[in-house]
Every structure is written in C-alpha cells, then in structure tokens.
C-alpha positions as a Python dict, from the first residue, in 0.01 Angstrom:
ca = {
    (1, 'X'): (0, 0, 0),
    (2, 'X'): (374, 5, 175),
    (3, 'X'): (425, -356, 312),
    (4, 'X'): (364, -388, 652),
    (5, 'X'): (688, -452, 776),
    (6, 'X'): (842, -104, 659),
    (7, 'X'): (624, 127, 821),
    (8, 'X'): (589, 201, 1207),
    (9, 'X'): (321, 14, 1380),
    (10, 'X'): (164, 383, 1475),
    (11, 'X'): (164, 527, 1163),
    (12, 'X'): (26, 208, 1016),
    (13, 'X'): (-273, 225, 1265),
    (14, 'X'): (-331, 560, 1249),
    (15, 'X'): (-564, 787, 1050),
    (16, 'X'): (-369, 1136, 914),
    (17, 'X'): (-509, 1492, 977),
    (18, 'X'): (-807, 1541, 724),
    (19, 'X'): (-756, 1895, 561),
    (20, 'X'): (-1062, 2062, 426),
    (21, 'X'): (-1125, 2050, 23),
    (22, 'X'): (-966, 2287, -230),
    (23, 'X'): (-1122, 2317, -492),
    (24, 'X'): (-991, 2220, -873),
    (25, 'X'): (-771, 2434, -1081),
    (26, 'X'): (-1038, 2699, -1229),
    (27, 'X'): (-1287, 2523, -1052),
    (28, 'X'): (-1551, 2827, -934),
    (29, 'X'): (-1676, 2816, -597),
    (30, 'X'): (-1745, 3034, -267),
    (31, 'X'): (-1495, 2848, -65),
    (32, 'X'): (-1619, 2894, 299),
    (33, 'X'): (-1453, 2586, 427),
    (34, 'X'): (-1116, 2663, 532),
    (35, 'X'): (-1144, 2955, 734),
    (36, 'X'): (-883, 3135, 476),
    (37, 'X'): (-902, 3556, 525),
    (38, 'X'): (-1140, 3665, 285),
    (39, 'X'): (-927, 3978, 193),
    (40, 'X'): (-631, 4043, 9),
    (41, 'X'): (-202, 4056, 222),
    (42, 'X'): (-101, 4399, 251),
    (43, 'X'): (4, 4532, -48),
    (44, 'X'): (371, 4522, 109),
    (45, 'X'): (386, 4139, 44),
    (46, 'X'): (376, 4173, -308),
    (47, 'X'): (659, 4428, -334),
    (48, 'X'): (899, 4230, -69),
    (49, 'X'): (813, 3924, -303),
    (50, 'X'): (897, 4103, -562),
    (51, 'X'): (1227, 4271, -445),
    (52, 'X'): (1377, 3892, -399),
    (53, 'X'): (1720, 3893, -563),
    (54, 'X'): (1798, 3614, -761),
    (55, 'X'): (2092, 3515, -507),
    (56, 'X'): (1854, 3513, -194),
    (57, 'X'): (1719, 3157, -408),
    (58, 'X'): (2056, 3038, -451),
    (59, 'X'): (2165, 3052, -95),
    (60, 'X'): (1985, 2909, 227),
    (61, 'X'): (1805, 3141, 385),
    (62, 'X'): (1867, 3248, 758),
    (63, 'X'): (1802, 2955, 951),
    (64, 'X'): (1620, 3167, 1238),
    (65, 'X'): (1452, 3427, 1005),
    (66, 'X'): (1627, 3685, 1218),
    (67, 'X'): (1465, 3931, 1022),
    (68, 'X'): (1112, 3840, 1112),
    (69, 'X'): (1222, 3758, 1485),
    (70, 'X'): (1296, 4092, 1520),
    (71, 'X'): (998, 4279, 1358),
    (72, 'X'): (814, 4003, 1547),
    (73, 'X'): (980, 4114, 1910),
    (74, 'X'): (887, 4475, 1808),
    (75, 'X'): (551, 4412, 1740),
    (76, 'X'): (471, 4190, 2109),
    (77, 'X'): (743, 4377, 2286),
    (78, 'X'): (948, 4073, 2363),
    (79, 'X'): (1301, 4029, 2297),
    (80, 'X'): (1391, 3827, 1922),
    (81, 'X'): (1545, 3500, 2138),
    (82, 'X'): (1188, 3487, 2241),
    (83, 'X'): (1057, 3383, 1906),
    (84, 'X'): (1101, 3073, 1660),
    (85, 'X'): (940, 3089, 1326),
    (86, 'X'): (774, 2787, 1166),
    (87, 'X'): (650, 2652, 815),
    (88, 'X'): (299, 2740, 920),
    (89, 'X'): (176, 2752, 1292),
    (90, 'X'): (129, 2358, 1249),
    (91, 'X'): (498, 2349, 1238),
    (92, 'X'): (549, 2545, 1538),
    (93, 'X'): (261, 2225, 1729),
    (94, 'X'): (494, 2024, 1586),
    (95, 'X'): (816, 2108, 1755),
    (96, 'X'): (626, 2149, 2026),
    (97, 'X'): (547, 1830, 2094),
    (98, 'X'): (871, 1661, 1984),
    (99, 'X'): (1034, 1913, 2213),
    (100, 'X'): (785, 1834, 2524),
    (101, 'X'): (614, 1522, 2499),
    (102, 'X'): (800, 1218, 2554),
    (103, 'X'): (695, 812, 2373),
    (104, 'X'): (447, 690, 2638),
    (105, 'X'): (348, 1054, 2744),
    (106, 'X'): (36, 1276, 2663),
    (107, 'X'): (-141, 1541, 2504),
    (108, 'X'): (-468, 1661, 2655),
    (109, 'X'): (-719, 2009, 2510),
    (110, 'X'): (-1082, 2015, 2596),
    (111, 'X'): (-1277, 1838, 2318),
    (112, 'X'): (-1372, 1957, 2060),
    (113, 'X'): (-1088, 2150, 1951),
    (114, 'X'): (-834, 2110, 1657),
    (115, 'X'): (-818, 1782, 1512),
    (116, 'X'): (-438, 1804, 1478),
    (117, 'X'): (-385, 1730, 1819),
    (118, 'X'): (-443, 1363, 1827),
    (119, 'X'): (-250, 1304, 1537),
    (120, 'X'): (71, 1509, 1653),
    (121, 'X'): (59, 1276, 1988),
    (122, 'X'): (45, 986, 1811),
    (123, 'X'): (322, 1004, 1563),
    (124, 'X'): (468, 1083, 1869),
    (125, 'X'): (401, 708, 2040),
    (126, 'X'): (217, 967, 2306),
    (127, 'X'): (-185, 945, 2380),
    (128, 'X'): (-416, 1239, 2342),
    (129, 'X'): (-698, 1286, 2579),
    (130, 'X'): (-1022, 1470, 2500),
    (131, 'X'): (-1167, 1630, 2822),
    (132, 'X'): (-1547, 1799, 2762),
    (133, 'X'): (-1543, 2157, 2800),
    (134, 'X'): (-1766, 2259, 3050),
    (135, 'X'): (-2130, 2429, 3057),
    (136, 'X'): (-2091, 2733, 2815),
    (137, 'X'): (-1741, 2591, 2714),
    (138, 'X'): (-1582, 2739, 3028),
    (139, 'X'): (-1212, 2572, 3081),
    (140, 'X'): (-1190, 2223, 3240),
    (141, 'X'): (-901, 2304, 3475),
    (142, 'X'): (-920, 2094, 3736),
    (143, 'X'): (-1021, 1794, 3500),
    (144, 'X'): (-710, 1906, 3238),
    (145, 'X'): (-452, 1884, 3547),
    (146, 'X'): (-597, 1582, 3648),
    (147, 'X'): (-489, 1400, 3334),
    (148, 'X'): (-104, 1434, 3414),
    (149, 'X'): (-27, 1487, 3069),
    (150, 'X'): (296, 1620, 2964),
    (151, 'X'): (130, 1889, 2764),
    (152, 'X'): (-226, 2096, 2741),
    (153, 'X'): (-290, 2217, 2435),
    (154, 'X'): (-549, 2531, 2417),
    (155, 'X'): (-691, 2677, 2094),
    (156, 'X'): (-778, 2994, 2180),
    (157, 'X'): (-1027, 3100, 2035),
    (158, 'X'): (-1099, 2775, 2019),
    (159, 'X'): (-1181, 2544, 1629),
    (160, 'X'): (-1426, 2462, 1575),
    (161, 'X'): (-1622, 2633, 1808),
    (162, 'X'): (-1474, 2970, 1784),
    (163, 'X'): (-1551, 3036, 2183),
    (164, 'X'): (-1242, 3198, 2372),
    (165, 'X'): (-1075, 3131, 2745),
    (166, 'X'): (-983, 3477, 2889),
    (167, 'X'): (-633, 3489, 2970),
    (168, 'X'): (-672, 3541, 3371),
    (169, 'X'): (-820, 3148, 3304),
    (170, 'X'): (-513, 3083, 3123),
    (171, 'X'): (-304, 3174, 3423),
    (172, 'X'): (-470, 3036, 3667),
    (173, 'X'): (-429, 2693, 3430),
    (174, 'X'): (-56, 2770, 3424),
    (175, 'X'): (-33, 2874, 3777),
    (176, 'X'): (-133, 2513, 3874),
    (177, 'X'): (-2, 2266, 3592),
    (178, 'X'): (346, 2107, 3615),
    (179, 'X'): (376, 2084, 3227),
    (180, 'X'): (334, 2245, 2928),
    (181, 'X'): (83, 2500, 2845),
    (182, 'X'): (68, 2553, 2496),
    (183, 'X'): (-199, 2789, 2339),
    (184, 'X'): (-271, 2748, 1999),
    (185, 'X'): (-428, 3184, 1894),
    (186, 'X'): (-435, 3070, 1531),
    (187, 'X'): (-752, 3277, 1525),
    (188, 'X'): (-609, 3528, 1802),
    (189, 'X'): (-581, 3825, 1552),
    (190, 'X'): (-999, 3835, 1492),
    (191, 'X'): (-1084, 3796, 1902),
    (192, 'X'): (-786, 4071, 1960),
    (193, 'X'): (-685, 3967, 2269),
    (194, 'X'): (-343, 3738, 2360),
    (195, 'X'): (-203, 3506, 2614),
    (196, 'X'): (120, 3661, 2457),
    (197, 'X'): (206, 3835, 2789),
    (198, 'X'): (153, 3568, 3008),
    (199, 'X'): (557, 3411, 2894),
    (200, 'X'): (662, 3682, 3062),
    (201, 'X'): (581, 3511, 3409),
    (202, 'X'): (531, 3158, 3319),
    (203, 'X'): (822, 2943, 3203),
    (204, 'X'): (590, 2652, 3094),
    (205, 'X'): (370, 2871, 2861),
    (206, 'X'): (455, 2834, 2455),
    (207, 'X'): (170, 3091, 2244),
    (208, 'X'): (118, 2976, 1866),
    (209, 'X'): (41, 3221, 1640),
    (210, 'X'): (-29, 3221, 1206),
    (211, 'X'): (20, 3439, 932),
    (212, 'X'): (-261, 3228, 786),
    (213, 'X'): (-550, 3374, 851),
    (214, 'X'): (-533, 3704, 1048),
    (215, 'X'): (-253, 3830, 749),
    (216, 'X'): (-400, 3637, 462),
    (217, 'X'): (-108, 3437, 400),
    (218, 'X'): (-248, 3066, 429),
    (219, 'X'): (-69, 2981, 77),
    (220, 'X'): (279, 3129, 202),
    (221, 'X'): (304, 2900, 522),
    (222, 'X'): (440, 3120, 777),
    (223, 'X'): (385, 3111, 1202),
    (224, 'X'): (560, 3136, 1488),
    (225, 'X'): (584, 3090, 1867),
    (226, 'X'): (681, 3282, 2163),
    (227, 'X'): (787, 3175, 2513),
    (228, 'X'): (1067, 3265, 2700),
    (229, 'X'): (1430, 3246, 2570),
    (230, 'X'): (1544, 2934, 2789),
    (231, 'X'): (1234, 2746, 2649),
    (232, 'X'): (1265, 2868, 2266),
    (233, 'X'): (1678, 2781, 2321),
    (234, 'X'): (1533, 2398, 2352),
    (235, 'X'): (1258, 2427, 2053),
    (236, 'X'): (1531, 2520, 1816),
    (237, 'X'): (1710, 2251, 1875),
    (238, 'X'): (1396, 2003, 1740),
    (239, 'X'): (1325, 2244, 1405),
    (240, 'X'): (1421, 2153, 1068),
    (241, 'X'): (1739, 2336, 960),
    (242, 'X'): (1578, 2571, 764),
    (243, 'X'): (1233, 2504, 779),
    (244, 'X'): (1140, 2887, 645),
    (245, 'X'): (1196, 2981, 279),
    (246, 'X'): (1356, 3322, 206),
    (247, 'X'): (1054, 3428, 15),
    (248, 'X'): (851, 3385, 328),
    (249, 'X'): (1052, 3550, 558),
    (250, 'X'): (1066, 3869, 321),
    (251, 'X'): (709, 3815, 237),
    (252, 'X'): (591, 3743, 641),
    (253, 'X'): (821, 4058, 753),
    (254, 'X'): (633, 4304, 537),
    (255, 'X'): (279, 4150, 646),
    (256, 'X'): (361, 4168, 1025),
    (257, 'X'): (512, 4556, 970),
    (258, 'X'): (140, 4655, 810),
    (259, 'X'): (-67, 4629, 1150),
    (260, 'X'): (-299, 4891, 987),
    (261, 'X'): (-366, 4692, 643),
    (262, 'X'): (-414, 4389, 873),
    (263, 'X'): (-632, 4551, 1160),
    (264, 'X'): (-870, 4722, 877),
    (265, 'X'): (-956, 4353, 761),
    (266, 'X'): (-989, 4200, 1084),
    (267, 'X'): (-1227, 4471, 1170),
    (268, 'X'): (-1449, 4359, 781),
    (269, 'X'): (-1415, 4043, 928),
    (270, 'X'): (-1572, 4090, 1249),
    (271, 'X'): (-1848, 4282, 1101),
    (272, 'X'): (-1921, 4018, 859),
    (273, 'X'): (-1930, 3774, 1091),
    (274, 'X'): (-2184, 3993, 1283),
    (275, 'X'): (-2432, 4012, 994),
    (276, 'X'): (-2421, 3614, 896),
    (277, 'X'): (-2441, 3501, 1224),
    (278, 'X'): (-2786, 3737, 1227),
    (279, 'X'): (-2909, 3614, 912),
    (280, 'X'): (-2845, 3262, 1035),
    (281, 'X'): (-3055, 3328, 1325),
    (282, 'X'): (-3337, 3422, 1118),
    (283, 'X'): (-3346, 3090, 920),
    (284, 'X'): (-3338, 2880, 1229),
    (285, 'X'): (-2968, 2784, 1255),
    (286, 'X'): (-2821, 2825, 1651),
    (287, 'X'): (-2467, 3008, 1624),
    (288, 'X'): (-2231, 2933, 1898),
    (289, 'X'): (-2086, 3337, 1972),
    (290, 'X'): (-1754, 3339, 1807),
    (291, 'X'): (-1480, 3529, 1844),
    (292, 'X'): (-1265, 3407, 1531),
    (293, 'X'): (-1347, 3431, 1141),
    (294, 'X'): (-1618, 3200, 1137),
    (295, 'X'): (-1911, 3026, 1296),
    (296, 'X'): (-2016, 2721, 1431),
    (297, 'X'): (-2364, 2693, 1354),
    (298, 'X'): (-2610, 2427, 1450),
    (299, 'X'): (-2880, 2336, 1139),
    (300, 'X'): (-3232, 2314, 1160),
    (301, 'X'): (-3373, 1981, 1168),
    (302, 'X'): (-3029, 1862, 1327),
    (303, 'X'): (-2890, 1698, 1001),
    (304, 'X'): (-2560, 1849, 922),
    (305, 'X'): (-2469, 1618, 624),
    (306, 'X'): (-2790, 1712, 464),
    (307, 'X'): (-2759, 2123, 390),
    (308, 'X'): (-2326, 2025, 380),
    (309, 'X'): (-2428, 1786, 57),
    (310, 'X'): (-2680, 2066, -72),
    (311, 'X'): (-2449, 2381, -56),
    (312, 'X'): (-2181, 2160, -238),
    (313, 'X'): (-2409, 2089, -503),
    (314, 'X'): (-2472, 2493, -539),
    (315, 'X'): (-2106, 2555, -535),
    (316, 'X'): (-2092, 2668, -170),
    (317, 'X'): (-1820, 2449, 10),
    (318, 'X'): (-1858, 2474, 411),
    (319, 'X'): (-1701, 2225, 635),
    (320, 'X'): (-1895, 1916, 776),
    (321, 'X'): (-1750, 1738, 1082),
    (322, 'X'): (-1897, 1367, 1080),
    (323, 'X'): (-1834, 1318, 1464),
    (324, 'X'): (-2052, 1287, 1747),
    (325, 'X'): (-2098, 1647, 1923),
    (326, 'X'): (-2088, 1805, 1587),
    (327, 'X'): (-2301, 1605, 1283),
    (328, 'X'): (-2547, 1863, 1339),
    (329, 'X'): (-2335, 2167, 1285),
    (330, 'X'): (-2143, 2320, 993),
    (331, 'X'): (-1848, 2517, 1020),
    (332, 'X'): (-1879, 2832, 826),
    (333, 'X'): (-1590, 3051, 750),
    (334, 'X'): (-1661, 3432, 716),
    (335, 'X'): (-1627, 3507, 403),
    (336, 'X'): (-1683, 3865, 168),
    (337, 'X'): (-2020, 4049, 175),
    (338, 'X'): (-2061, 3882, -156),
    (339, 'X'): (-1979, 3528, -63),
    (340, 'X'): (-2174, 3567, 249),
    (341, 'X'): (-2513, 3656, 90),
    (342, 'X'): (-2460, 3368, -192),
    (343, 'X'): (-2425, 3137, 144),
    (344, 'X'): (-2750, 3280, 298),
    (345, 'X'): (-2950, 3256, -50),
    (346, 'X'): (-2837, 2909, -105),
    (347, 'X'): (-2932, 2812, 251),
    (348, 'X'): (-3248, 2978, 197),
    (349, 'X'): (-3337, 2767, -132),
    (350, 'X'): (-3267, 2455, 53),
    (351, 'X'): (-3522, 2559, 342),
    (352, 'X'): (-3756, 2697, 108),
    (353, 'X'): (-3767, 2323, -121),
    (354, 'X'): (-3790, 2134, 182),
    (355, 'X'): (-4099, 2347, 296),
    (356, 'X'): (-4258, 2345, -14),
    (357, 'X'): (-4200, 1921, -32),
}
C-alpha cells in the first residue's frame, strides 16, 4: 500500500471501476459477462491490420485519426471537426468530464446505469448523483434538472437494464437543461436508433459511441464522440496527445466502412436475444425488454448470488451486481446460438437439483 501522504485524499477514499472477469489464458468458458459481440470484425479488420507498414509503428500516429473522422462524418452525415476519437468510448466519458465538470461540481444519470459514472466524478473532486428512473424506467427530467449538475449523463440504451429513452425525450431533456447532456449509445448499434442528430440543434449535447460491441472490437479499444465543432474544438484540448494507436485507426476505419458485415450481426444478435429472453421466461426468470445485446433478468426465488455462483461452477460466467435494486438479477450478455443453449441447460440443471432437493 502507497503511503498515505503521496496519494490524493479522493483517490485514497475511493473504490475504482470493477470490470467484469476474463477468464485465464486457455481457460474454457462461455463468457456471457461482458457484453462482448458474440461474432467475429469484418473481415476488413484483419487485412487493414495486416497492411500496417512497418514505418506507421515507428512514427506517431495522427493525433486526430483524421482518417477515421472522416469515414466517421460520412457514415452520420456530419462534418469530420464534429468528431474526436478515443481509446475506447470510456475515454471519450473521460474527456468529457474533465472538459465539463468542474472540482466541487456534479455528475447526475438515473440510477441504475453504468457504474463508471461515479468514479469519473470523483477523480474529478465532483459528486455523482443517482436519481431513480421512473415507473417503467421512463426519464426523470424534471428530477435530473433539478439536481443542477454540471453534467447528465444518459446510457442509452441504458446498462444494465438495457431499456432505451426515445430521442424526442432526449430533446425535450436538452431543450430545458443549462448543462451538459451527454449520452452514452455504447449499445446504440443493437437498439438502431441515435440521439446522433440531435448535435445538430443542441450545442450542449456530446453522443458516445464504441467500436466495442456493435463492431466486435472490445480488444482493439476504439470510440468516439460527436457534438458540434465549437464543443469538440474544447474536448481536444483535454485528450491525450495521441491517445489512438495507428493500428486502431486502420483497424476502426475498415470496421466502420463494413455497415453490411456489422448490420448482419446486429441483426443475429437481436434474434438471439429474442429466443433467450423466451426461454428465460419459461424457467421463471422476469426479463426487463432490452434493446441492447443482453438482458437483465430477474431469478427465481430472488437470489442472484445463488444461480451467479452455480453457472460459474459449470463454466458459464454471467455478471452479478451485489447492490441493492439488482442482487436479484443477473446480467446476461447475448451470446452465440451455441453459448446461449449451454446458458439455458445449465440454468435448467440448477432449477431441476433444487426441485428435486
């Protein structure tokens, strides 16, 4: 342990962002857990990966990733100075907030949403307030504004729930809050709708978006934001030098150019999800609608922990929240047809044991 005196008093007092488990090295599981695309990039990646001269890894790379800002802009028909790229969509939060919310100021998203949030506020000496969504998780407005935070951060569709905000309720939020509207579509790409059109109109509105899931990328670390060019002008200014590689920027180009590779597995996706969240319903689980790739699914019997522990022990790995609101539920990412029947038969040998005990 660092000694006291060298580390910030927040940081000290502070508990980090808790990523779900990877698995060991050769270790064999059905990793459900981390909401990771069950299908494989576009076959492009590989050969843009692949195409990487030797002197692209000696040099920097571009310290915009012009080239993706402009296949990006393209693709959302937005001009490129409308676009910064991040290490991940978690690095576009980040600049966010150092960009927006001040020491002493404050985050606030409906609760529950993405356990990121409270962190990024405090390592920025900022608070992070939790407002319940509300019946049918419907958007809090009036309670959101009435925070005064600097900031509202909105994942839409929403983790863990998967639920989604339609984007007329996303203008009428921006429409009447002061500050910062920032919403987080990690997930955007399986709901296939986007609040991307919105910056057009609304100077205070920053959209998130990741190569992680909808693109498979989640081991290449690749996102990016778009607002309007005044706004991204002042976000730039917060980013890391060059915090994209050159091999993502090749790699993250090609993905973003192959909407049709992409669209065909968001589509598998959304049909899987479809057929577990049936099966689910027939052994007694209650499955929040969602509109990203997984489900939020309440167990029977109402303990969580319990079937969480058991699936582990079968090699199943599905994520377990051990907070209030959710210690009932498991968090189960949409996975192959495969991996998706070995998590209904291992459910169904847990059920079956404890009905037979």
């Amino acid at each position: 342990m660092a000694p006291s005196n060298l580390v910030r008093t927040t940081v000290r007092t502070m508990s980090g962002y808790a990523p779900g488990e990877q698995p060991a090295p050769g270790e064999r599981v059905v990793k459900l857990n981390t909401n990771e695309n069950p299908y494989p990039p576009s076959p492009r990646v590989m050969e843009a990966i692949q195409a990487v001269d030797v002197e692209m890894l000696r040099r920097y790379p571009h310290p915009l990733a012009d080239r993706f800002r402009e296949s990006c802009a393209r693709l959302w028909s937005v001009e490129a100075n409308q676009i910064i790229a991040g290490n991940g969509s978690d690095d576009i939060l980040t600049i966010a907030t150092r960009t927006f919310v001040p020491p002493g100021g404050s985050i606030a998203s409906p609760d529950p949403s993405y356990s990121l949030y409270p962190v990024l506020a405090r390592l920025e000496d900022a608070r992070h307030v939790g407002v319940p969504w509300l019946d049918g998780f419907g958007l809090p407005i009036e309670a959101l504004i009435a925070t005064r935070a600097s900031a509202i951060y909105l994942a839409n569709p929403n983790a863990p729930t998967g639920t989604v905000v339609e984007i007329a309720e996303i203008a009428k939020l921006a429409r009447a809050f002061a500050g910062l509207v920032l919403v987080d579509e990690a997930y955007g790409d399986f709901w296939g709708q986007s609040a991307v059109p919105l910056v057009k109109d609304f100077a205070n509105v920053v959209v998130s978006r990741s190569l992680s899931k909808g693109y498979a990328l989640a081991g290449l670390r690749f996102g990016y934001g778009v607002a309007q060019s005044g706004v991204i002008d002042e976000m730039m200014k917060v980013k890391d030098s060059y915090n994209c590689d050159a091999i993502s920027i090749v790699a993250a180009t090609a993905a973003i150019e192959d909407q049709a590779h992409a669209s065909r597995g968001w589509e598998n996706v959304r049909l899987e999800r479809e057929r577990m969240t049936h099966h689910l319903s027939e052994l007694g689980f209650k499955v929040i609608p969602s509109q990203a790739n997984f489900v939020l699914a309440t167990v029977p019997g109402g303990d969580g922990r319990r079937f969480y522990e058991g699936l582990r022990r079968q090699g199943i790995l599905v994520r377990y929240f051990d907070k209030p609101g959710l210690s009932d539920k498991l968090r189960i990412t949409v996975g192959t047809g495969q991996e998706n029947d070995a998590l209904i038969a291992g459910l169904l040998t847990m059920i079956e044991k404890q009905q037979a005990a």
